[in-house]
TORTOR-929422 format. One record per residue (C-alpha): residue in three letters; x, y, z. Coordinates in steps of 0.1 Angstrom, whole numbers, padded with zeros to 4 digits, always signed. Example, Ala and Ser with C-alpha at 12.3 -4.5 7.8 and 13.67 -1.06 7.14 Angstrom:
2
ALA+0123-0045+0078
SER+0137-0011+0071
END
This chain:
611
UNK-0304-0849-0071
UNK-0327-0824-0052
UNK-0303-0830-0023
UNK-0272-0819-0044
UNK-0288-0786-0055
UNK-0295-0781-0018
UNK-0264-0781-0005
UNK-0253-0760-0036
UNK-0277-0736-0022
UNK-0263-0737+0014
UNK-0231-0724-0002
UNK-0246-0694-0016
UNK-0252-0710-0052
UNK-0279-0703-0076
UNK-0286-0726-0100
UNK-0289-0713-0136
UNK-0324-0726-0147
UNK-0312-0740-0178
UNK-0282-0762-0161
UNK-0306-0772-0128
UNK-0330-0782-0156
UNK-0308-0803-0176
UNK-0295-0821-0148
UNK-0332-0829-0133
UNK-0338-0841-0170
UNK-0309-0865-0167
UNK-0324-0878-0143
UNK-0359-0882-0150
UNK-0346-0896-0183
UNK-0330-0927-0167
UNK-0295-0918-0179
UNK-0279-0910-0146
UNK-0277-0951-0137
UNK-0242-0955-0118
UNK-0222-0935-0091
UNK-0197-0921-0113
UNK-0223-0910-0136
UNK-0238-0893-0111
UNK-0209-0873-0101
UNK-0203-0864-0134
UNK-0239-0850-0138
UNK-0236-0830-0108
UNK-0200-0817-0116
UNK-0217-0807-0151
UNK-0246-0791-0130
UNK-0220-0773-0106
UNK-0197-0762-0138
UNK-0231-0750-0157
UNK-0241-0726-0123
UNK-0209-0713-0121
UNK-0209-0707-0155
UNK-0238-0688-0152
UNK-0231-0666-0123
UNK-0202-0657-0141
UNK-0226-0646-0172
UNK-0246-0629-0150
UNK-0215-0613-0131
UNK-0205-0599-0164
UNK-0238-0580-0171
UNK-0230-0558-0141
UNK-0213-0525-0148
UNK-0195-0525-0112
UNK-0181-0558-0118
UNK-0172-0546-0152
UNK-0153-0518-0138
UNK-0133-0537-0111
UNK-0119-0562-0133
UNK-0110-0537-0160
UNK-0097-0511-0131
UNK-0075-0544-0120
UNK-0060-0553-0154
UNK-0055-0512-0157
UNK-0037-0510-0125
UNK-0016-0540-0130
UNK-0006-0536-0167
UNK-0008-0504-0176
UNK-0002-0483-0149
UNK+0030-0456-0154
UNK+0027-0467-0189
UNK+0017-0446-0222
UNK-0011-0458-0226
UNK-0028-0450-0188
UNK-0043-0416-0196
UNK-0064-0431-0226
UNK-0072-0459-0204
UNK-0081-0440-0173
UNK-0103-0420-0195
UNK-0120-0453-0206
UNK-0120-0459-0173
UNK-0143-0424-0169
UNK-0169-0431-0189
UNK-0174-0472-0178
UNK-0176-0458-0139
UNK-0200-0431-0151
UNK-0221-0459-0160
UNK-0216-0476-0128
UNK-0222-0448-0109
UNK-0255-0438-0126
UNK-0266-0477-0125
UNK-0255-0479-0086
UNK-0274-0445-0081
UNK-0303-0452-0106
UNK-0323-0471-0079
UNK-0313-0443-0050
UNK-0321-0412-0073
UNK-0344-0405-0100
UNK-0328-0393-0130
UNK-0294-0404-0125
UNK-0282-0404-0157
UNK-0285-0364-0159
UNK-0250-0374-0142
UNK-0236-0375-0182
UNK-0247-0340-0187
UNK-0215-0332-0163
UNK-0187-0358-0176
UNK-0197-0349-0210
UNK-0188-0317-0201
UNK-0162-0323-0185
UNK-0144-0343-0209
UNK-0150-0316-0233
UNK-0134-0285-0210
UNK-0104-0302-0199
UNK-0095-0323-0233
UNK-0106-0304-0262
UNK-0104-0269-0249
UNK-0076-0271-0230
UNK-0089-0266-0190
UNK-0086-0233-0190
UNK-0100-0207-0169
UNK-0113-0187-0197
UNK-0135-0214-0213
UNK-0147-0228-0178
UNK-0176-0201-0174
UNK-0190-0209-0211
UNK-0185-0248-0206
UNK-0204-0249-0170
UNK-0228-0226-0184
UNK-0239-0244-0212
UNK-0243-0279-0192
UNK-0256-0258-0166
UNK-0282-0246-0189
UNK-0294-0284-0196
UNK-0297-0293-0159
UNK-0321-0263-0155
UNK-0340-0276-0182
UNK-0337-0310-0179
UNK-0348-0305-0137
UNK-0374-0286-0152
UNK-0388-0313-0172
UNK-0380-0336-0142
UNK-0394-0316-0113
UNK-0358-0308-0103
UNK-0346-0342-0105
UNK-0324-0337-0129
UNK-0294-0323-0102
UNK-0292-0361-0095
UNK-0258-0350-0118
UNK-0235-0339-0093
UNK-0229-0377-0088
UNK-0207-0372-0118
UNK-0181-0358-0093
UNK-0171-0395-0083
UNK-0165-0408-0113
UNK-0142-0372-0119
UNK-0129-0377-0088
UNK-0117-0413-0092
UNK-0097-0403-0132
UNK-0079-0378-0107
UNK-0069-0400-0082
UNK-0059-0424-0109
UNK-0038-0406-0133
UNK-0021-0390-0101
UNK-0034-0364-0082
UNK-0023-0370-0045
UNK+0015-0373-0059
UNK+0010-0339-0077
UNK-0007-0322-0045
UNK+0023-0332-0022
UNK+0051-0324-0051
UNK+0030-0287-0057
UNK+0027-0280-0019
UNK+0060-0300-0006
UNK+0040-0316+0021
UNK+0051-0348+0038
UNK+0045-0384+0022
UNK+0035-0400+0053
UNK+0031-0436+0051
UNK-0007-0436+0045
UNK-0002-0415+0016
UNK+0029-0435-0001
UNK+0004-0462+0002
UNK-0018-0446-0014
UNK+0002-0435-0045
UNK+0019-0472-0050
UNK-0010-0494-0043
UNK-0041-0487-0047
UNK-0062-0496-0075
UNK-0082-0465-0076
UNK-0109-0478-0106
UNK-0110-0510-0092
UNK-0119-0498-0057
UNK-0145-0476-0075
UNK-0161-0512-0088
UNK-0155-0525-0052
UNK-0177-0503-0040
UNK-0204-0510-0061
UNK-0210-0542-0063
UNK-0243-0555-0053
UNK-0249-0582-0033
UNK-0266-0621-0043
UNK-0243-0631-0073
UNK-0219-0654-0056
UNK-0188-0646-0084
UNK-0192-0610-0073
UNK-0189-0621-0037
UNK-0160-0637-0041
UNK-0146-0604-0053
UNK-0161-0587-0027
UNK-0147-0605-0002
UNK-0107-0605-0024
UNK-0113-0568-0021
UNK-0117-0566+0016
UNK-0089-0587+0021
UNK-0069-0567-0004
UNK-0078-0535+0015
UNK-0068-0546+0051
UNK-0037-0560+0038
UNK-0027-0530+0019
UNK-0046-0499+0039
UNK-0049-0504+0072
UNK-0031-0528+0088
UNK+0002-0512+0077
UNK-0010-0476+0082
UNK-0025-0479+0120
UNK-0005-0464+0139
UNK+0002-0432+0118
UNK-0036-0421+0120
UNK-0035-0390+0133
UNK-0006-0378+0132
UNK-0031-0182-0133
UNK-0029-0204-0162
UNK-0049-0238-0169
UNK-0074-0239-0139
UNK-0063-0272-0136
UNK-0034-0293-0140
UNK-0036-0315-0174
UNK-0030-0351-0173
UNK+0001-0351-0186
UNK+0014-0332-0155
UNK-0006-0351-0129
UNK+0010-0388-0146
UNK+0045-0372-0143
UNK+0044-0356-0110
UNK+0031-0395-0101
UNK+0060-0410-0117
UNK+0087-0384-0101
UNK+0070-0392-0066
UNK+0071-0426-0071
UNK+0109-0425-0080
UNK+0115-0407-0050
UNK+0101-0438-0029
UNK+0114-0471-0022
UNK+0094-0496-0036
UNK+0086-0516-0009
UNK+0069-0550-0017
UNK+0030-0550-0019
UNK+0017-0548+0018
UNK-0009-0575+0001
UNK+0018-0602-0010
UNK+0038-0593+0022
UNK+0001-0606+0046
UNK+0000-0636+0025
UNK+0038-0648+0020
UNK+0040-0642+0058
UNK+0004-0660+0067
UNK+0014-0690+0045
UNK+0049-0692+0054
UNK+0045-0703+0092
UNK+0045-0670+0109
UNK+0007-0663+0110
UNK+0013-0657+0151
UNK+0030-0623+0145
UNK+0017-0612+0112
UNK+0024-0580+0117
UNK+0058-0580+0127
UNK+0070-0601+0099
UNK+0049-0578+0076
UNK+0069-0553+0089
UNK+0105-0569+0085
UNK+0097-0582+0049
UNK+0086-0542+0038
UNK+0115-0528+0056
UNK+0142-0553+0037
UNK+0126-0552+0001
UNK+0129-0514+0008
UNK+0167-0516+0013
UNK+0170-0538-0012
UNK+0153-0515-0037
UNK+0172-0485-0024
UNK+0208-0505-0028
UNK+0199-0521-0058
UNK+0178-0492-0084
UNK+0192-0463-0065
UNK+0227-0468-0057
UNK+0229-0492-0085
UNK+0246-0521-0064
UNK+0244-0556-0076
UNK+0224-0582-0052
UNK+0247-0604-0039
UNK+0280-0584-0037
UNK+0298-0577-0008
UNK+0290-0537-0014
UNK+0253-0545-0017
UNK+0255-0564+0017
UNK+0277-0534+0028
UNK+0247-0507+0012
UNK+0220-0527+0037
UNK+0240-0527+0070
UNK+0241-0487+0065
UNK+0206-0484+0055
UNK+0200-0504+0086
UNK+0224-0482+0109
UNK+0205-0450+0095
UNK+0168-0466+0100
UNK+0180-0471+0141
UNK+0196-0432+0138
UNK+0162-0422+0123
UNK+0149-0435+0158
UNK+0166-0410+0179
UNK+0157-0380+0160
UNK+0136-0352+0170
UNK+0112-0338+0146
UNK+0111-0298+0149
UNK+0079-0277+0140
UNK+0074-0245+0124
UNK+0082-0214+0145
UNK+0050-0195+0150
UNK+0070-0160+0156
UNK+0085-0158+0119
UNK+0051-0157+0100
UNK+0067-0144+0070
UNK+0091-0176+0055
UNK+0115-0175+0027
UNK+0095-0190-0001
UNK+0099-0194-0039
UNK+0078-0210-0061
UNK+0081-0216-0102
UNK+0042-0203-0121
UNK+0033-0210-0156
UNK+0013-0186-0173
UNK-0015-0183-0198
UNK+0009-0176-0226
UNK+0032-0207-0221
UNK+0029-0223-0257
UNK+0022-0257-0242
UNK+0013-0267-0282
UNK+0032-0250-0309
UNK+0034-0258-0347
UNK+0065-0258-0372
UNK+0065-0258-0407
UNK+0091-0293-0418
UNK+0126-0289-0430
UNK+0126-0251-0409
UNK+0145-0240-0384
UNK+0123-0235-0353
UNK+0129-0221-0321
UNK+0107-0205-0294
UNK+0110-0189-0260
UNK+0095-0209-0231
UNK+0090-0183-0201
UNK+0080-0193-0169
UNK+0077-0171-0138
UNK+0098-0182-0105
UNK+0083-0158-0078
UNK+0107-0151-0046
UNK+0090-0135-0012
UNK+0123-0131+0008
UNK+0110-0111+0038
UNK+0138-0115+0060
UNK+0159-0095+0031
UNK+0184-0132+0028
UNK+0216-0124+0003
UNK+0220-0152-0018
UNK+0227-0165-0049
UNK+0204-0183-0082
UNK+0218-0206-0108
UNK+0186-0209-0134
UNK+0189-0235-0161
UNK+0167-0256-0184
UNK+0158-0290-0201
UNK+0140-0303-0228
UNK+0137-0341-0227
UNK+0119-0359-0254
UNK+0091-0384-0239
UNK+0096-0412-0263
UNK+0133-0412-0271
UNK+0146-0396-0232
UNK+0168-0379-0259
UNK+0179-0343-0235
UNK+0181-0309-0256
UNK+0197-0278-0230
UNK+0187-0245-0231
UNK+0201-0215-0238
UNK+0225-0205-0207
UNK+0214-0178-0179
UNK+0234-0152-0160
UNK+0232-0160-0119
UNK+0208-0137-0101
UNK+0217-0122-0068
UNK+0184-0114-0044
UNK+0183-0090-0020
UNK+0147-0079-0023
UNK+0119-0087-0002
UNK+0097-0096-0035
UNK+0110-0102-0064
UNK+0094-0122-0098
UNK+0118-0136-0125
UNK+0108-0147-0159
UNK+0127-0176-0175
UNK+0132-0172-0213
UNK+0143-0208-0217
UNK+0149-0215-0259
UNK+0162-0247-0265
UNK+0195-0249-0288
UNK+0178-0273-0313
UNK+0150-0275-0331
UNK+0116-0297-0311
UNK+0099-0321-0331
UNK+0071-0341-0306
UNK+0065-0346-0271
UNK+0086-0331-0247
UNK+0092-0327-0210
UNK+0105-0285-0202
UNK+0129-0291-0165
UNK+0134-0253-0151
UNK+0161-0258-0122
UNK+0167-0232-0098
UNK+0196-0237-0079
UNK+0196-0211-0044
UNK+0232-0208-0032
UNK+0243-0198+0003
UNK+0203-0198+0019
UNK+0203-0195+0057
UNK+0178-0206+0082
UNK+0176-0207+0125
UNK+0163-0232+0145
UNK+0156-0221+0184
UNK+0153-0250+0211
UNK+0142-0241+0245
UNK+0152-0264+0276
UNK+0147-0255+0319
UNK+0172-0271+0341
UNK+0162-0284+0373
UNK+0199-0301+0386
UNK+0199-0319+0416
UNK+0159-0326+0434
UNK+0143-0354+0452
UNK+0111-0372+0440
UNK+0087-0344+0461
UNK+0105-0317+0448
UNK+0101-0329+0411
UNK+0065-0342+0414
UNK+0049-0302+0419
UNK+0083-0287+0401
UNK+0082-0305+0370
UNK+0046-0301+0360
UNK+0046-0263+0369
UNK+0072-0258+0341
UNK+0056-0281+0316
UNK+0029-0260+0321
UNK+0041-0226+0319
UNK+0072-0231+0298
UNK+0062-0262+0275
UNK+0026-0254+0259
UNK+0021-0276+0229
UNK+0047-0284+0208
UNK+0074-0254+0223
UNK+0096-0282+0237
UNK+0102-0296+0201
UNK+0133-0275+0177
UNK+0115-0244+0160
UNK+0121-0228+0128
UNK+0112-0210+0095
UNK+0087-0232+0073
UNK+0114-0227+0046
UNK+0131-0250+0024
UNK+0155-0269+0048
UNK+0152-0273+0088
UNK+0179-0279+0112
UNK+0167-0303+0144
UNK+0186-0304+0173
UNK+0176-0317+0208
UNK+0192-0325+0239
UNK+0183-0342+0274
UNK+0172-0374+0285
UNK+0153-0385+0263
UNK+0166-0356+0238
UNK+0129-0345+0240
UNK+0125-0344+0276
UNK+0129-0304+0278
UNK+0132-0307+0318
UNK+0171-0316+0318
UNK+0185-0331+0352
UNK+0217-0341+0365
UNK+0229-0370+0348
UNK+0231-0387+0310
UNK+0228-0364+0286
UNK+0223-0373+0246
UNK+0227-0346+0219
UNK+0210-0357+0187
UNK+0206-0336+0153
UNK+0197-0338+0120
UNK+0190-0315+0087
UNK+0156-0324+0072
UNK+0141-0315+0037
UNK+0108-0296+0046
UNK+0107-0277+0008
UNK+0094-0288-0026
UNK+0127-0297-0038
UNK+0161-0309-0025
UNK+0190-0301-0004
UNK+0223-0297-0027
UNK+0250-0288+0000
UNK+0252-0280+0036
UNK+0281-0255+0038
UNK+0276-0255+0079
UNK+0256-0257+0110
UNK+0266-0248+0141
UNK+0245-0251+0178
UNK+0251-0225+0198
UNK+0260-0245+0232
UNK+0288-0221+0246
UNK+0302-0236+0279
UNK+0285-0273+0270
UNK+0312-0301+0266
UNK+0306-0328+0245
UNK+0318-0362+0236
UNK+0331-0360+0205
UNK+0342-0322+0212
UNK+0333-0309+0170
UNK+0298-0320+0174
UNK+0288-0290+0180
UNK+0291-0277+0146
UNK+0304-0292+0111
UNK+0308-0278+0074
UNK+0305-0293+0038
UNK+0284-0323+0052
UNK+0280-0348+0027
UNK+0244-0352+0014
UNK+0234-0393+0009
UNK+0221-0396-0024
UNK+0195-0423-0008
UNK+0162-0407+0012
UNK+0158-0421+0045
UNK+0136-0452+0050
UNK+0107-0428+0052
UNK+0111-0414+0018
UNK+0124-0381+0032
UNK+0155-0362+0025
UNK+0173-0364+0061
UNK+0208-0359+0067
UNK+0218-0373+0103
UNK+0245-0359+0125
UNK+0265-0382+0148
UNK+0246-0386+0183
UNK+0267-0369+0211
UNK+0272-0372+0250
UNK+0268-0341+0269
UNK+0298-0345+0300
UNK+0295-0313+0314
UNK+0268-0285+0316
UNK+0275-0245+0319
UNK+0281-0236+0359
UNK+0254-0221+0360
UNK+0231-0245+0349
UNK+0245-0274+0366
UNK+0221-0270+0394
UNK+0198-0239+0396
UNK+0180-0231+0429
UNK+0147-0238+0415
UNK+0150-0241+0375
UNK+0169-0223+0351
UNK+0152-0213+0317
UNK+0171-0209+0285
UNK+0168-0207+0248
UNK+0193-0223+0226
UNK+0200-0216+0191
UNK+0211-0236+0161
UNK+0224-0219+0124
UNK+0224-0237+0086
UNK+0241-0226+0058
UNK+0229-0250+0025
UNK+0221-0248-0012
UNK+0189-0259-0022
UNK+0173-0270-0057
UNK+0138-0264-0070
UNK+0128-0279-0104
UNK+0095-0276-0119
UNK+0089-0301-0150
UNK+0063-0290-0179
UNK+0049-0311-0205
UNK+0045-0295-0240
UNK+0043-0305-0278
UNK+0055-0291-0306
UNK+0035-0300-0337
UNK+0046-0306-0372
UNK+0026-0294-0402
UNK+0025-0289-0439
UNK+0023-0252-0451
UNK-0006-0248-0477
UNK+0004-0224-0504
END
């Protein structure tokens, strides 16, 4: 029997003293007689260990937080119920954190002093900026005198910040940064938002070491990570109101960015279907294949609303295939560095927004919900803005419109707008306040510069070439420039189209009009490239008006709207070929309406009157 609990022991087991005990006693006891009986001890022995480590596993608040942060993630996530949880969540990794730390730094648990805190500011008093200074000053207060008491150990608390950190992550916070900023959901970052567990990996990190049920999750949650985190993501390395924004705001701006993607199939399930399905040679590339397809299918099937199966959902794929090889082709452009000064607008919700009001029952009850939309328009722009709003009840989606707006006109450089949106029926509950602004007839121009070299032999290129990299080409120059506005218009041309030393020979002209703004492109009234004496293959490609825009985002998750790719047959006489290299900057003008919307949770609160 000693050898049994040996080898359990080369496995990593240890024995629970009770179940090693009871098996020795067995045997000492002259009950263990015949083979089978013996197994049956040992498998009784094993099952008693196990259950034991298990125990043991379960006193640990890490492990504790991981499987909760799992059965969180997997059940209740985007649900009603994930704010309360996530805020359960909170207090169980405070206690992690302060157990984790408790051996590191003295006085830990001061940590609470912070969450507490915390918890009170943003739930109870609303997060505002005015309370903040009396919140932090009061827990402020008890650190001094709590580090007093402690010989200054008591600023062990700014551990607290993980824990805070983590709710934020979870309830949404990277989706609501890239919706409040418009920046670009690059793949890292769409992993991010779909599929990662962020309480669980808080656990994950914890965990000590020696229990062998906790290794085991340990080791899951390695796997989990590679699979999900960075295998799929390597090669894209590199490239006044409430103070801060409530829950509420952070879970929706999660769900509306998690709309806007296609949901893919969990990089996790897609390592392990292709693994044990025969093609564990080229993981990768049929990792690749299997996201790629579940991401049309998604796209055809909840977007477009075509039925699997059908000959217009096979239809649907083919053209999301077609636009995923166009996407290929395209040239990104960058922001031009000589207009510092972009079109921008933005909505702002003040301090007096009645995000909770209260109505007597059985009484008519209608308020005014303003919001700010500011406009800097430095380029003085003439266009048009449609302003509209929504009320959309949480529970029942039931929609209630608001009260109609006159258009605006802007011609001014700087201009603020207040929104007096009043719903047309009376609010009873939760609701959800969408303020669209609609900009009509927005322009933007893109500049492109190219040298032409015609006609040289191999020595003339080899010291002509990188002379005019050098003092034409610095950084990113060769790449389409333009406003960091709402809307961009790439073009290219050359061989490769981003090759900005054009010779004699086949030429490709490739454009597209990308979504660079917080919101979404509506219409593209025209473009036109200003190539005078350049002939192309087909002839209109050149220049277009009232372009359709694809209700599906490219396979990136971006708005893109690709143009057809074009042959260049013939160059301007004078550039066909230069004596030494002809410089030149090209041009490229959008016309397009574009849409901002800005969605605001708020409550309205019924009470009885007390006479």
């Amino acid at each position: 029997m000693g050898k049994f609990w040996d080898a359990l022991k080369s496995f990593g087991f240890k024995a629970a003293p009770a179940a090693k005990s009871a098996a020795s006693a067995t045997v000492s006891a002259g009950k263990v007689t015949m083979g089978t009986t013996v197994i049956k001890g040992a498998v009784a022995g094993g099952a008693l260990a196990a259950g034991a480590e298990v125990v043991q596993a379960l006193k640990v608040e890490s492990f504790i937080l991981m499987l909760l942060g799992i059965v969180h993630f997997v059940f209740l996530r985007g649900t009603g119920f994930q704010i309360l949880t996530s805020t359960i969540l909170l207090i169980i990794g405070t206690l992690a954190t302060t157990a984790y730390f408790s051996d590191k730094l003295e006085k830990a648990r001061s940590a609470w002093i912070i969450v507490l805190a915390f918890l009170v500011w943003y739930f109870m008093l609303g997060r505002t900026a005015d309370t903040l200074p009396y919140v932090g000053g009061v827990a402020a207060a008890f650190l001094v005198i709590y580090g007093f008491g402690t010989q200054g150990k008591g600023f062990s608390a700014l551990i607290a910040i993980v824990p805070i950190l983590f709710f934020f992550l979870d309830v949404g916070l990277l989706a609501w940064a890239f919706q409040q900023f418009g920046w670009t959901l690059t793949p890292i970052i769409q992993t991010l938002v779909l599929f990662m567990p962020w309480w669980a990996l808080l656990g994950f990190f914890y965990l000590p070491s020696g229990n062998v049920v906790v290794t085991i999750f340990k080791i899951l949650g390695i796997v989990y990570l590679i699979f999900v985190l960075f295998i799929p993501t390597l090669p894209d390395i590199g490239h006044s109101g409430a103070a801060l924004p409530g829950p509420e705001e952070l879970l929706q701006a999660q769900k509306t960015v998690t709309a806007q993607l296609p949901q893919k199939e969990n990089p996790a399930w897609s390592n392990l279907a292709c693994i044990f399905g025969g093609e564990y040679t080229n993981v990768q590339a049929c990792v690749d294949r299997r996201q790629e397809e579940s991401g049309f299918n998604d796209l055809c099937s909840r977007v477009e609303g075509k039925k699997s199966g059908t000959v217009e959902f096979t239809e649907c794929i083919q053209e999301q295939k077609q636009k995923k090889q166009r996407e290929q082709l395209i040239v990104a452009g960058v922001t031009d560095p000589l207009i510092r000064a972009p079109t921008k607008a933005e909505f702002v919700i003040g301090d007096f927004f009645p995000k909770t009001s209260y109505r007597e029952p059985n009484k008519e009850f209608k308020i005014i919900y303003p919001v700010e939309l500011k406009i800097k328009n430095p380029r003085k722009l003439q266009f048009d803005i449609d302003l509209s709003c929504t009320f959309v009840n949480t529970k029942t989606k039931q929609k209630i419109s608001g009260e109609s707006m006159e258009p605006l006109k802007i011609l001014e450089e700087e201009k603020s707008i207040t929104i007096p949106c009043q719903p047309t029926d009376t609010l009873e509950g939760s609701y959800t306040a969408i303020y669209e602004a609609i900009f009509r007839g927005l322009t933007t121009t893109t500049r492109l510069s190219r040298a032409f070299i015609g006609t040289k032999t191999p020595e003339q290129k080899k010291t002509l070439i990188p002379e005019i990299r050098q003092s034409k080409f610095p950084g990113n120059t060769h790449l389409p420039q333009s406003p960091a506005e709402f809307a961009r218009l790439n073009f290219a041309f050359g061989n490769p189209p981003e090759n900005p030393i054009v010779e004699e020979g086949s030429l490709f002209l490739v454009g597209s009009i990308e979504n660079i703004g917080p919101g979404k492109i509506l219409a593209i009234h025209s473009y036109t490239l200003q190539l005078d004496g350049f002939e192309t293959d087909p002839p209109a490609c050149k220049s277009g008006a009232n372009i359709i825009v694809p209700l599906l985002p490219s396979s990136s998750g971006k708005q893109i709207i690709y143009q057809p790719t074009c042959s260049i047959k013939k160059l301007p006489t004078d550039l066909q070929n230069p004596k030494d290299f002809e410089y030149r900057e090209f041009t490229g003008d959008l016309e397009y309406d574009y849409q901002l919307t800005k969605e605001v949770p708020l409550e309205v609160k019924v009470i009885v009157g007390t006479s």
